[in-house]
N, C-alpha and C positions, 0 to 999 in steps of 0.2 A: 052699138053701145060698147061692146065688146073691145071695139076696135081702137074708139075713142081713149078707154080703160089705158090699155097697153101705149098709145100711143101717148100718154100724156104721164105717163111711169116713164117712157123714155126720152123723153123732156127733160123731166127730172132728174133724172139720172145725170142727163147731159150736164146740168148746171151744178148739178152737186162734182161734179167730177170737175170743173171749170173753177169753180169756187177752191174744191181742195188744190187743185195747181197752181191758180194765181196767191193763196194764202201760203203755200210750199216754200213757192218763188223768191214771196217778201221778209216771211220768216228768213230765208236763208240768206238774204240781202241783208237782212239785219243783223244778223249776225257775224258776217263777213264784214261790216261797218262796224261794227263794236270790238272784233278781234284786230283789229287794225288800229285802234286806238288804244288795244294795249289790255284791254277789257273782258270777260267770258259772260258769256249771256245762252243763255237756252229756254224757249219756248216750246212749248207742246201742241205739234201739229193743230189744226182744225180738225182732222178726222180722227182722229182721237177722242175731241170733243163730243163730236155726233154719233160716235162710236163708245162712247163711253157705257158702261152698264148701270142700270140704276141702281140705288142702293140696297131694294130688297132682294135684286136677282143675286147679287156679290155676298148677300147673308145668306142666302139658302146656298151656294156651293163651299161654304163651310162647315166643316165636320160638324156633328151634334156632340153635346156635351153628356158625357156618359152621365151614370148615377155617381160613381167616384170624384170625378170632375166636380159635379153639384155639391158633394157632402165634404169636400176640400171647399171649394170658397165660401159656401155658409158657414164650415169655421172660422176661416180667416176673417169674414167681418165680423163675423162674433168674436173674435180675440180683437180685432181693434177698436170695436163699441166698447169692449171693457178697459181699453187704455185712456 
């Protein structure tokens, strides 16, 4: 079972790596066809993609907002509720 486990993670692997190469490939064809007509174009990798963070991990590696933080912008909206 074990075996199976590991051997079928590196399968995967295989095609995830095939996948990121042939999408490298074309991006970068395509781009070398569009600078050629004159044009600037830029795509963002496939693995970038699948590598991308989700969005609550991208909130928790940002600072926490102090007590001063918080008592600065509950005034700032309460001066713009009053405008």
């Amino acid at each position: 079972m074990v075996e199976h486990c590991i051997s079928t993670f590196h399968k995967n692997q295989k095609e995830m790596m095939y996948r990121i190469y042939v999408t490298d490939a074309l991006k970068d064809l395509i781009e070398v066809q569009v600078a050629k007509g004159g044009g600037d174009i830029k795509y963002r990798r496939f693995y970038d993609f699948i590598k991308e963070k989700p969005e609550k991990e991208q909130a928790e590696e940002q600072p926490e907002e102090t007590a001063e933080d918080i008592i600065a912008r509950i005034k700032n909206n309460m001066i713009d509720m009053g405008k």
